[in-house]
N, CA, C and O atoms as a Tinker XYZ file with bonds, in Angstrom:
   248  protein
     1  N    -24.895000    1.226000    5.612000    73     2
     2  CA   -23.804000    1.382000    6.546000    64     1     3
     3  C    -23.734000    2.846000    6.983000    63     2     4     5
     4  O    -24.150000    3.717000    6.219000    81     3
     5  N    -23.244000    3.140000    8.134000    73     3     6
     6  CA   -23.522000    4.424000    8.754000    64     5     7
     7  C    -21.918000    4.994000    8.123000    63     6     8     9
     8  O    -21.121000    4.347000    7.444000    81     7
     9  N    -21.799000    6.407000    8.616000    73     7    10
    10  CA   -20.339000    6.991000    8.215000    64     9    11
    11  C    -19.075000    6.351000    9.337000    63    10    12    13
    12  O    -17.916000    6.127000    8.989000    81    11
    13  N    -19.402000    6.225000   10.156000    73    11    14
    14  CA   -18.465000    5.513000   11.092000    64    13    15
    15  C    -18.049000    3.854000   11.100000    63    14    16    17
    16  O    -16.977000    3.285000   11.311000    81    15
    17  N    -19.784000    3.223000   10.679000    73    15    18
    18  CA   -19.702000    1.826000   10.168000    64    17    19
    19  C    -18.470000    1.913000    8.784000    63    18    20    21
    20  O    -17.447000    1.235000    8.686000    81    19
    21  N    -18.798000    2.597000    8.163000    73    19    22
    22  CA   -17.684000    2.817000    6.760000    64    21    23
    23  C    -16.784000    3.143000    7.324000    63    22    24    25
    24  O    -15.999000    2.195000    7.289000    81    23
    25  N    -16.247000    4.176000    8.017000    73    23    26
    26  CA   -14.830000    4.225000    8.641000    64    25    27
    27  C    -14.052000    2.888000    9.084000    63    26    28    29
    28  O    -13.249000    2.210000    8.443000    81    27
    29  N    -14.502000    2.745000   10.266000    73    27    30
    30  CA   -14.479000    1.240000   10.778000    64    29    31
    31  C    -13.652000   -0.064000    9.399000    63    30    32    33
    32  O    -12.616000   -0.711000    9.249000    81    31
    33  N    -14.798000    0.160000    8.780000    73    31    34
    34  CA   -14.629000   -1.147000    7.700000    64    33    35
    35  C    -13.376000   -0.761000    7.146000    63    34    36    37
    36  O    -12.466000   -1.586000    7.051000    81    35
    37  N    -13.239000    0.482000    6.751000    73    35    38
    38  CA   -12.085000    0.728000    5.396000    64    37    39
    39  C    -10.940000    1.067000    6.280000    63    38    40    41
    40  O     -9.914000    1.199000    5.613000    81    39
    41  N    -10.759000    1.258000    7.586000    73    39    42
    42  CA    -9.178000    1.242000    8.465000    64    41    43
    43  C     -9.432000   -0.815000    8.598000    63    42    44    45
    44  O     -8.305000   -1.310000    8.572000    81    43
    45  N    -10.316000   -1.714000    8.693000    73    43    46
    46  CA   -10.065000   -2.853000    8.759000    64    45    47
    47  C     -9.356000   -3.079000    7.242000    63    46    48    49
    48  O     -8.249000   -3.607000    7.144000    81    47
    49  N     -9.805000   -2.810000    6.561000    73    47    50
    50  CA    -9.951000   -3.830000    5.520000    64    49    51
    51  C     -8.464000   -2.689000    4.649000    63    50    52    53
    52  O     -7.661000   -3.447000    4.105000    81    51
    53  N     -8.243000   -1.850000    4.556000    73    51    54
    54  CA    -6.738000   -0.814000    4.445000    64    53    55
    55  C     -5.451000   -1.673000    5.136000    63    54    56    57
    56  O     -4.347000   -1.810000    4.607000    81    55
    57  N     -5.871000   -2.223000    6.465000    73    55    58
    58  CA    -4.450000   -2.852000    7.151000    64    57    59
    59  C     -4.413000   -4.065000    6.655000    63    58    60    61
    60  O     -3.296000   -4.547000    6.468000    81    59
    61  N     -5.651000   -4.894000    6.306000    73    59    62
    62  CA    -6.059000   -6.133000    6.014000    64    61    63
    63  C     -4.666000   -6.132000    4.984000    63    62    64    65
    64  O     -3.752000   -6.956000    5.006000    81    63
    65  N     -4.795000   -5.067000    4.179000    73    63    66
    66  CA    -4.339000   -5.539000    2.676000    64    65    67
    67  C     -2.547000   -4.947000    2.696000    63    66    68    69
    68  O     -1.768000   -5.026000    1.746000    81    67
    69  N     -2.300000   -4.461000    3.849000    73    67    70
    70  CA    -0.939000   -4.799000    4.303000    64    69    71
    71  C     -0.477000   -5.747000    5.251000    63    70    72    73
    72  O      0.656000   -5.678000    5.728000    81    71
    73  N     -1.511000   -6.860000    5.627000    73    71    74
    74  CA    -1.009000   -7.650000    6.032000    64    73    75
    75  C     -0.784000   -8.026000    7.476000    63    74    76    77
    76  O     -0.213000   -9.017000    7.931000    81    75
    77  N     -1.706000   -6.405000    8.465000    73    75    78
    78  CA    -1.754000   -6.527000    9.810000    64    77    79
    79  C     -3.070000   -6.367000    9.920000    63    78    80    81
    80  O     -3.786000   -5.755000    9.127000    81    79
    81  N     -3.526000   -7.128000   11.285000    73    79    82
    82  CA    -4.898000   -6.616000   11.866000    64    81    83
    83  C     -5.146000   -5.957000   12.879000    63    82    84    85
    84  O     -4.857000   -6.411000   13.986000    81    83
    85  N     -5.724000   -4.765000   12.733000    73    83    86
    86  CA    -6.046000   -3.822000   13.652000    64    85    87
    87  C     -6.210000   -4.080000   15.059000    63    86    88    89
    88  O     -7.240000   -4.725000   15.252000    81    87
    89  N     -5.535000   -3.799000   16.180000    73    87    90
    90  CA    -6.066000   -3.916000   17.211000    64    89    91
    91  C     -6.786000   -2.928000   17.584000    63    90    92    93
    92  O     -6.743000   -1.912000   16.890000    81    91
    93  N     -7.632000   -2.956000   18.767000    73    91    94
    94  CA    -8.723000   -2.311000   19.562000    64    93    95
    95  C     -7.552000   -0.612000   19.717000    63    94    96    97
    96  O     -7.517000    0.300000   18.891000    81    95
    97  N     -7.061000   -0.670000   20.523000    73    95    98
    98  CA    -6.139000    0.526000   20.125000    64    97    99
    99  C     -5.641000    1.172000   18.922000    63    98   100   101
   100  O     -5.369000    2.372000   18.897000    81    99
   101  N     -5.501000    0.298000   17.797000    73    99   102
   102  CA    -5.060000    1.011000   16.531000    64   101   103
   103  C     -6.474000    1.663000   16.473000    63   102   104   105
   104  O     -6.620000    2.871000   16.663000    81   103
   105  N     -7.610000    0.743000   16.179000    73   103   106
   106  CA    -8.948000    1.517000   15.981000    64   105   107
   107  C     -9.425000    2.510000   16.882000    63   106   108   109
   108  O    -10.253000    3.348000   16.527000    81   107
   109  N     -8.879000    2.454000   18.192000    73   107   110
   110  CA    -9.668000    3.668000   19.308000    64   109   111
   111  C     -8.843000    5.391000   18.595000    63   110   112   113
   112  O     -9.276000    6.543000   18.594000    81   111
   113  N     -7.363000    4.706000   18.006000    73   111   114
   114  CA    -5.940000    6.128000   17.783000    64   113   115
   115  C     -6.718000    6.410000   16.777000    63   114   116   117
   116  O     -7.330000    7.459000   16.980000    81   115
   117  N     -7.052000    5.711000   15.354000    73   115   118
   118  CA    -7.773000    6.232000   14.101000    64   117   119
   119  C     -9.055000    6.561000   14.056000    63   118   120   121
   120  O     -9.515000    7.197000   13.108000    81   119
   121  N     -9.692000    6.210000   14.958000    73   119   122
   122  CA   -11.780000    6.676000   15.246000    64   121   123
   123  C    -11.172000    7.613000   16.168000    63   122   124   125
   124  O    -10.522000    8.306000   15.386000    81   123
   125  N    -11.057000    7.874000   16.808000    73   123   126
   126  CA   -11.129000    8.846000   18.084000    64   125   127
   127  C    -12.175000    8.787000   18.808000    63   126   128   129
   128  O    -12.648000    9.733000   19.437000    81   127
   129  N    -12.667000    7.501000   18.757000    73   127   130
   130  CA   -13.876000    6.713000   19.346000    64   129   131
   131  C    -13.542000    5.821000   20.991000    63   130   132   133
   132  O    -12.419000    5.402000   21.270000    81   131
   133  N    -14.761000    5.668000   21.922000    73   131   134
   134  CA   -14.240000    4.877000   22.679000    64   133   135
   135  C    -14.673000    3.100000   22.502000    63   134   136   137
   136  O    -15.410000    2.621000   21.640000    81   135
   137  N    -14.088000    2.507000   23.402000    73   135   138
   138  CA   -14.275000    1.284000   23.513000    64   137   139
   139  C    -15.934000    0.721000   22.963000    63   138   140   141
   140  O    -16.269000   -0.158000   22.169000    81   139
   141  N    -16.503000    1.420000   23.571000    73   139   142
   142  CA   -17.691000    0.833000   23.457000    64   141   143
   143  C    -18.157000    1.332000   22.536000    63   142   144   145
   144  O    -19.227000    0.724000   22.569000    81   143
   145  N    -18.269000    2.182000   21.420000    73   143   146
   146  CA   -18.168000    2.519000   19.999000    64   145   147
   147  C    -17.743000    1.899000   19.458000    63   146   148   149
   148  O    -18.596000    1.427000   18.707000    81   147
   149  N    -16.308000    1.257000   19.184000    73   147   150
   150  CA   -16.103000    0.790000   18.139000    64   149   151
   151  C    -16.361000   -0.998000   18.528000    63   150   152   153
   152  O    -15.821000   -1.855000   17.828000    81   151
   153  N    -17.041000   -1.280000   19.445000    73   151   154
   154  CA   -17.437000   -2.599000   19.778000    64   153   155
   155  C    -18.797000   -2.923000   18.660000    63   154   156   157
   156  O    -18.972000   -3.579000   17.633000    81   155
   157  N    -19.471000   -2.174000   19.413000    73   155   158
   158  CA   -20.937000   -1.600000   19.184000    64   157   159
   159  C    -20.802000   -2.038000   17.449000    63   158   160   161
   160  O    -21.540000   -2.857000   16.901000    81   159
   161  N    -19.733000   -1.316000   16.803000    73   159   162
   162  CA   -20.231000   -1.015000   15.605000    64   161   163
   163  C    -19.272000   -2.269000   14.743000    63   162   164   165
   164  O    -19.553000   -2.822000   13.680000    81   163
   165  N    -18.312000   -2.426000   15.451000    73   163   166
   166  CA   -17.796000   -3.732000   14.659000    64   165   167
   167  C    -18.745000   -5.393000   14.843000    63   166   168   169
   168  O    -18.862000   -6.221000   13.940000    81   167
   169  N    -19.248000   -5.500000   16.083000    73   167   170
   170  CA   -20.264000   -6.104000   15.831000    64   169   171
   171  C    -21.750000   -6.129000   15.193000    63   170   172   173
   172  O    -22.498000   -7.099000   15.067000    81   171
   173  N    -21.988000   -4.611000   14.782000    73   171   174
   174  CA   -23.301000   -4.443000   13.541000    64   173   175
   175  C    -22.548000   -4.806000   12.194000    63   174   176   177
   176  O    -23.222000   -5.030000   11.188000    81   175
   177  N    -21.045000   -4.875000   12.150000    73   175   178
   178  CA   -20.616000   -4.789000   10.980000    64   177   179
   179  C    -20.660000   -6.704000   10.641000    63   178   180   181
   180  O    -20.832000   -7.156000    9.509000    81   179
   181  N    -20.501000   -7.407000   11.653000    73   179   182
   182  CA   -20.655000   -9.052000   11.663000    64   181   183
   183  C    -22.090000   -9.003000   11.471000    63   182   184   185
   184  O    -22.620000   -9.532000   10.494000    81   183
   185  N    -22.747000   -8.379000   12.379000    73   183   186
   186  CA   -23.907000   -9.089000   12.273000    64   185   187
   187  C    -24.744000   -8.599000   11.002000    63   186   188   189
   188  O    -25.726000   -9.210000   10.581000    81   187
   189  N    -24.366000   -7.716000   10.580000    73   187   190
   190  CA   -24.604000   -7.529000    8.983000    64   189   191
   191  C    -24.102000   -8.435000    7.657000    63   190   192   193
   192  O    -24.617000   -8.346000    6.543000    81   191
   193  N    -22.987000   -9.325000    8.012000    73   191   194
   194  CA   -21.953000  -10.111000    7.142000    64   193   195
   195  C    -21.047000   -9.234000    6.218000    63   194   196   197
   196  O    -20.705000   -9.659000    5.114000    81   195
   197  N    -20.643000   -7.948000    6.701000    73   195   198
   198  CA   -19.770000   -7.974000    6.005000    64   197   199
   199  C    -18.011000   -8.018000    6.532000    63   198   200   201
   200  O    -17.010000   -7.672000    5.903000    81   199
   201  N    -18.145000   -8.588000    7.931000    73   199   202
   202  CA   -16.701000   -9.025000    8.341000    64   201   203
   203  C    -16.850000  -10.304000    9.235000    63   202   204   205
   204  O    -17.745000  -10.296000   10.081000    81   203
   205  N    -16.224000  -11.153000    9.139000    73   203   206
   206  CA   -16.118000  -12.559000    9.633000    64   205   207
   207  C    -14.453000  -12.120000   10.102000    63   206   208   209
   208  O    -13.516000  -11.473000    9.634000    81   207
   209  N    -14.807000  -13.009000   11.455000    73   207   210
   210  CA   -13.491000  -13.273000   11.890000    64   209   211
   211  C    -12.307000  -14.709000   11.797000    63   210   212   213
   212  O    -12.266000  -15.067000   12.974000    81   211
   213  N    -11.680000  -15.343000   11.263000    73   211   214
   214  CA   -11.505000  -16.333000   11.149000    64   213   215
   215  C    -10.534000  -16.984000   12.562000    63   214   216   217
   216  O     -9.438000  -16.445000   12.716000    81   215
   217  N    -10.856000  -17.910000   13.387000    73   215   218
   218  CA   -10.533000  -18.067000   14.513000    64   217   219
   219  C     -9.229000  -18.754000   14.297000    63   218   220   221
   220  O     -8.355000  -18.437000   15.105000    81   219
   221  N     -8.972000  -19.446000   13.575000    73   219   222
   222  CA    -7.601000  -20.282000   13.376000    64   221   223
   223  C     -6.591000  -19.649000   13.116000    63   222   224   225
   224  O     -5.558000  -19.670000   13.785000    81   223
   225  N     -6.835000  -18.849000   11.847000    73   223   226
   226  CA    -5.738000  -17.646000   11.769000    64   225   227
   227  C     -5.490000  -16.338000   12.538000    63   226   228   229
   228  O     -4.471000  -15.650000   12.591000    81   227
   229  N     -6.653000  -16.181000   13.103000    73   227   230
   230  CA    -6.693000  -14.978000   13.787000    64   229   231
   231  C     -6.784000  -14.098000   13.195000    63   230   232   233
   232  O     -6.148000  -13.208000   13.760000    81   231
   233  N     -7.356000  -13.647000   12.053000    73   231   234
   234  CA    -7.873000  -12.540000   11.106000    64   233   235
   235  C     -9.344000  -12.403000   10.689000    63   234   236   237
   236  O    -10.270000  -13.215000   10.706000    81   235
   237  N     -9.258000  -10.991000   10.270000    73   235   238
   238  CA   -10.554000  -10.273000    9.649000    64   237   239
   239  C    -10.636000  -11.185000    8.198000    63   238   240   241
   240  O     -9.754000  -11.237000    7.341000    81   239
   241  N    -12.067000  -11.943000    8.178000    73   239   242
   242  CA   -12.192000  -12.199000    6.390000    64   241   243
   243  C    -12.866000  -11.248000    6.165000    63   242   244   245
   244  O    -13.608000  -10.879000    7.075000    81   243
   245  N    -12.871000  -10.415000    4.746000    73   243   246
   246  CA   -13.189000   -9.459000    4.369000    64   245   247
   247  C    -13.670000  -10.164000    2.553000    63   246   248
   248  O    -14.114000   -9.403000    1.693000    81   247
């Protein structure tokens, strides 16, 4: 995982465990990244398996 892939994961998986999920804006205010950065890298982070999205609930499985 890259240093930003790890960023990424641990602001997901930090809100996860209070109970909210990050939107695209919470993640652009805490990366100081743009759109297409933190796209980019939340989808290497699926396509790696270590975040699934669950469509029914509308959350990050972690």
């Amino acid at each position: 995982m890259t240093d930003f892939e790890r960023k990424v994961y641990q602001i997901i998986v930090n809100m996860h465990l209070y109970g909210k999920n990050p939107t695209l804006n919470d993640l652009k205010r805490k990366t100081v990244k743009s759109e297409e950065d933190i796209r980019a890298t939340v989808k290497s982070l699926i396509m790696k398996g270590e975040l699934k999205w669950n469509n029914k609930e509308g959350k990050w499985m972690i």
